[in-house]
C-alpha positions as CSV (number, residue, x, y, z in Angstrom):
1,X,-3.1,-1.1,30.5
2,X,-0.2,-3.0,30.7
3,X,2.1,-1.6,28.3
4,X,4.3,-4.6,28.2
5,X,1.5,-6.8,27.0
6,X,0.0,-4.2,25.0
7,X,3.2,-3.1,22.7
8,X,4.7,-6.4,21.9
9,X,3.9,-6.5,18.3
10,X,5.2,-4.0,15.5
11,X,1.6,-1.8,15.0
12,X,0.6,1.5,15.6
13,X,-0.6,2.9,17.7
14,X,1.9,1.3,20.4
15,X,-0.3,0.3,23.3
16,X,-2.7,-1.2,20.9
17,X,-3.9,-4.2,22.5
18,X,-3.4,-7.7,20.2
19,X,-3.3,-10.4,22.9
20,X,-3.3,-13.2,20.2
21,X,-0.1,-12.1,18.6
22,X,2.2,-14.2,16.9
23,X,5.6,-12.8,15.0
24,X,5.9,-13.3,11.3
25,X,8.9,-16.3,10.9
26,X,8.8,-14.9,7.2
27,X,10.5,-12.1,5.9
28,X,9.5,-8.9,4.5
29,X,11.3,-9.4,1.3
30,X,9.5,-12.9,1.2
31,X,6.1,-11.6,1.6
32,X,6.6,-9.1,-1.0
33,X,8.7,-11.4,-3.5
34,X,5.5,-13.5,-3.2
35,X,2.8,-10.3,-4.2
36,X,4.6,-9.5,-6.4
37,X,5.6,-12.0,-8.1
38,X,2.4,-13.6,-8.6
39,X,0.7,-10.2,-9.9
40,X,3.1,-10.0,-12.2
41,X,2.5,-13.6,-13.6
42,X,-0.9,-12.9,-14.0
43,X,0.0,-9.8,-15.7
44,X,2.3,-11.7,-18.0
45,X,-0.4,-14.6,-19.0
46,X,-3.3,-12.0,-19.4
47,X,-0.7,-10.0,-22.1
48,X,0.1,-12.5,-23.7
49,X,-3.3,-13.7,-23.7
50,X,-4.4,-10.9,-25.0
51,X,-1.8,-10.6,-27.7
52,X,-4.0,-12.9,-29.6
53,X,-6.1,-10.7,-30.3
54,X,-4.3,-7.5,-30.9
55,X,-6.5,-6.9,-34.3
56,X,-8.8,-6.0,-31.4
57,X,-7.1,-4.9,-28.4
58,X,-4.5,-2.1,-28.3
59,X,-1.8,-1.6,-25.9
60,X,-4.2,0.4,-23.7
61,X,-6.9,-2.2,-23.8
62,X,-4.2,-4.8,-23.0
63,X,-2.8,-3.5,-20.0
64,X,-6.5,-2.3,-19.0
65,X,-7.1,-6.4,-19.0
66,X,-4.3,-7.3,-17.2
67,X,-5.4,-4.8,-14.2
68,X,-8.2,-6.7,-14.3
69,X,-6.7,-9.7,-13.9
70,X,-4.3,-8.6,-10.8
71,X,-7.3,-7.3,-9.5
72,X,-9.3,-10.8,-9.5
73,X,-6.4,-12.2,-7.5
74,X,-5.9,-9.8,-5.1
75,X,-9.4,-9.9,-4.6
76,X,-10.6,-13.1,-4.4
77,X,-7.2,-14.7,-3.2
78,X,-5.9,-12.0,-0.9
79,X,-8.9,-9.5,0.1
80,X,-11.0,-12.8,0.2
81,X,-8.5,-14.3,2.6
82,X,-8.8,-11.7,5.1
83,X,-12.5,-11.7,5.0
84,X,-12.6,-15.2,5.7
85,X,-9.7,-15.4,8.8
86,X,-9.6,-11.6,9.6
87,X,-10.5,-13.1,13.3
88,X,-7.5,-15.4,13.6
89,X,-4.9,-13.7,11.5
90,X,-2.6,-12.1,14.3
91,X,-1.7,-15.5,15.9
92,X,-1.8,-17.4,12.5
93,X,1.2,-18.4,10.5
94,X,-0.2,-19.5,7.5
95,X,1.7,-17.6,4.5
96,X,-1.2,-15.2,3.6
97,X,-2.1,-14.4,7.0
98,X,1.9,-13.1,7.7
99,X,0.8,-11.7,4.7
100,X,-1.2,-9.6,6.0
101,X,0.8,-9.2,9.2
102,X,2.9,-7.5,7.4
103,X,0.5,-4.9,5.8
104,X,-0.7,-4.5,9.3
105,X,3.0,-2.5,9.6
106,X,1.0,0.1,7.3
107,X,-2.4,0.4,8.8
108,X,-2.8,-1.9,12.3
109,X,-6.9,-1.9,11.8
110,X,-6.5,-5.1,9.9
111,X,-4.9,-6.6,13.0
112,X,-7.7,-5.5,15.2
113,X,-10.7,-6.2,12.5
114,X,-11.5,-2.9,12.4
115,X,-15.4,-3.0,10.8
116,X,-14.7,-0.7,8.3
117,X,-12.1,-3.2,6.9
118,X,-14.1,-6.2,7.7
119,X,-16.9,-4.9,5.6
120,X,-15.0,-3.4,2.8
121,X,-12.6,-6.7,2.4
122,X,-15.7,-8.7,2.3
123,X,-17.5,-6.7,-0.3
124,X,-14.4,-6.1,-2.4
125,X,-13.7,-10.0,-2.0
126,X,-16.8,-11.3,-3.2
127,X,-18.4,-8.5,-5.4
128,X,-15.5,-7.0,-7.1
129,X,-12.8,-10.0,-7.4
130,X,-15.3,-12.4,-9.1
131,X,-16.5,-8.9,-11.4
132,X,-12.6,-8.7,-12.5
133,X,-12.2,-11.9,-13.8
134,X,-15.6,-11.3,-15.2
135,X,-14.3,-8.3,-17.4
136,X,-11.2,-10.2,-18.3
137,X,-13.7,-12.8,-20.0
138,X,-16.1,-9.9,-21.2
139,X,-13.0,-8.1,-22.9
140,X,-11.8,-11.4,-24.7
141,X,-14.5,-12.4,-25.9
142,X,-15.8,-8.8,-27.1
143,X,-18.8,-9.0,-24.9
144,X,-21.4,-6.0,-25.4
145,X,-21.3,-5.2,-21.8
146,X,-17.9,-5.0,-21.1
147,X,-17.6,-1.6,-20.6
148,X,-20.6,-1.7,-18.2
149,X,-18.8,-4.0,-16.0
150,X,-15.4,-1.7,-16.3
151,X,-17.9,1.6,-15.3
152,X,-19.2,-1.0,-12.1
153,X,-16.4,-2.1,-11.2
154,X,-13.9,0.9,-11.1
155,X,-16.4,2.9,-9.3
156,X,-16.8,0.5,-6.3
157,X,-13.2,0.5,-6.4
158,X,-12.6,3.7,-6.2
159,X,-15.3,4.6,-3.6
160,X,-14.2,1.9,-1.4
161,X,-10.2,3.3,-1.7
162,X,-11.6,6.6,-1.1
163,X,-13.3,5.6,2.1
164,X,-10.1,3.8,3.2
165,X,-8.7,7.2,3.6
166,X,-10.7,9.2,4.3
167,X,-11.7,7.0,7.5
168,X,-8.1,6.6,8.6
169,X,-7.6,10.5,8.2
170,X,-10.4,11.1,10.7
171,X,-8.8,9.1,13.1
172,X,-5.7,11.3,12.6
173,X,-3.5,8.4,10.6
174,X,-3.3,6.7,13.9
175,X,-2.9,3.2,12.4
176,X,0.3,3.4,10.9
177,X,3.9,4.6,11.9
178,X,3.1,8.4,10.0
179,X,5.9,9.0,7.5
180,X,7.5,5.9,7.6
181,X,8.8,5.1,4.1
182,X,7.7,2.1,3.8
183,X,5.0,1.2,6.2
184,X,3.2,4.6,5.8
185,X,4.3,6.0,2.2
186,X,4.5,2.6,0.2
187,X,2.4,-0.2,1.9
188,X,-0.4,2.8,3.2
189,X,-0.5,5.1,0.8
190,X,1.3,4.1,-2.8
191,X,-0.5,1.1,-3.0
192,X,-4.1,2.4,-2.2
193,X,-3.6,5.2,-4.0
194,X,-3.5,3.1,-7.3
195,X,-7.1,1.7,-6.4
196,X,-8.2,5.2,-6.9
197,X,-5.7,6.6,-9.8
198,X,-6.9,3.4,-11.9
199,X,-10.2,3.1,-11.7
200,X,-10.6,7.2,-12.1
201,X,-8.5,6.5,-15.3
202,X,-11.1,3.3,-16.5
203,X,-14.6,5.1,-15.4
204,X,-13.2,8.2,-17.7
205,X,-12.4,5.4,-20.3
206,X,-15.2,3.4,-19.8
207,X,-17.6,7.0,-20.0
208,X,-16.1,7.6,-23.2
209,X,-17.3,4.3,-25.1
210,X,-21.0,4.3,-23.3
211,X,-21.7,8.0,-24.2
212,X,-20.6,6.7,-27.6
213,X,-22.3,3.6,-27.8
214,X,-25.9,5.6,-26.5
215,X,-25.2,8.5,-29.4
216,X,-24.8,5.8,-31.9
217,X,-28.4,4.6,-30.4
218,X,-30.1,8.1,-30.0
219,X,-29.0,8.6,-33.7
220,X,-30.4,5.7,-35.2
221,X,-33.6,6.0,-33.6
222,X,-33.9,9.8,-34.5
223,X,-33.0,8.4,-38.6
224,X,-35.4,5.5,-38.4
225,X,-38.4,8.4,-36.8
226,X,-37.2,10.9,-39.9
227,X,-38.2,8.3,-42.0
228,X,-41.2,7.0,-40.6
C-alpha cells in the first residue's frame, strides 16, 4: 500500500485507506460551537417548557426531559445524518458531514462505514430519535406509558453504547489516536460514556415507578378478590 495515499487524512490507524478524502475547511471549535450550542438550546426550551408544569415535574424530571430532548436531535438530526450519507461523508463538505469528520479524529470507523456503525446509527436514528421526542410529549402531557417508553428507550441506548465499546476494544482501540485528550478521552470515550451513565441512571428510575405502578395493581386486585 502506498503510504502516501493511504495516510493523507487525520485517522487512525495511519495507513488506513480513505481514497475519497476531502479536509474539513471548518474548524474544530466551529464544529463543536455548533453541537453544542444547539443541544443546549434544546435543553433550554425543553426547561423552560417544562417549567410550566413544575406542580408536576421536579428538577429531576425536568432535566430527565430535556435529555430526551438532546437525544431526539442528536438522533434524528445527527445519527440520522450519518445513516443517510455515511457513503459520501469523507469527500463531503456539507457542515454535518465535517461534522462528523471531525468525530472520525476519535474513532476512524465512521470514515470507513464500518457495519457496526452503519447499523447502530441507522437503528438509533430511526428507532430511538423519533422514541425521544416521543417521551418528551409522553412526559408533558402525563401520558400513562411514559415510563415505558423511558425503560425502551434507555436500554437500547445503553446496549448500543455498550457494544460501541466493547467492539472497538476487541479491535485493540485501533480507531482512534489512544490517549489523545481529545480525540481519544473526550470525543471517544467522555461522550459515549454518557449514553451508558444516563440511561443506567433512567432504566433504575424508570424500574422504580413500574414496580410501583404493578404493586399498586397486584394490590388492588388482591383487595377487590378479599371481598369477592
Amino acid at each position: 500500500m502506498d503510504s502516501s495515499k493511504a495516510s493523507h487524512h487525520p485517522y487512525w490507524p495511519r495507513d488506513l485507506s480513505i481514497p475519497n478524502y476531502v479536509a474539513n475547511d471548518r474548524s474544530m471549535s466551529e464544529i463543536l460551537v455548533f453541537l453544542f450550542s444547539v443541544s443546549g438550546l434544546f435543553m433550554l426550551v425543553t426547561w423552560l417548557i417544562t417549567g410550566q408544569a413544575t406542580s408536576r415535574l421536579g428538577a429531576w424530571r425536568r432535566l430527565a426531559v430535556c435529555w430526551f430532548a438532546v437525544c431526539g436531535f442528536i438522533h434524528c438530526v445527527i445519527e440520522g445524518w450519518f445513516s443517510l450519507y455515511y457513503d459520501i461523508i469523507p469527500g463531503d463538505q456539507r457542515f454535518l458531514s465535517q461534522l462528523w469528520k471531525e468525530y472520525c479524529k476519535g474513532d476512524s470507523r465512521y470514515a470507513i462505514a464500518d457495519n457496526f456503525t452503519v447499523c447502530m446509527e441507522t437503528v438509533t436514528a430511526w428507532l430511538w430519535g423519533p422514541f425521544s421526542f416521543w417521551a418528551v410529549y409522553a412526559f408533558l402531557t402525563n401520558k400513562p406509558y411514559r415510563f415505558l417508553l423511558q425503560l425502551i428507550i434507555s436500554v437500547g441506548q445503553a446496549y448500543g453504547a455498550v457494544l460501541y465499546f466493547f467492539t472497538e476494544h476487541r479491535d485493540g482501540y485501533a480507531h482512534s489516536e489512544l490517549g489523545h485528550p481529545i480525540y481519544f478521552w473526550f470525543y471517544f470515550v467522555f461522550m459515549n460514556t454518557l449514553w451508558i451513565v444516563i440511561p443506567l441512571a433512567l432504566i433504575l428510575d424508570a424500574w422504580k415507578h413500574l414496580s410501583a405502578a404493578q404493586r399498586q395493581t397486584d394490590s388492588t386486585k388482591s383487595q377487590k378478590n378479599k371481598k369477592n
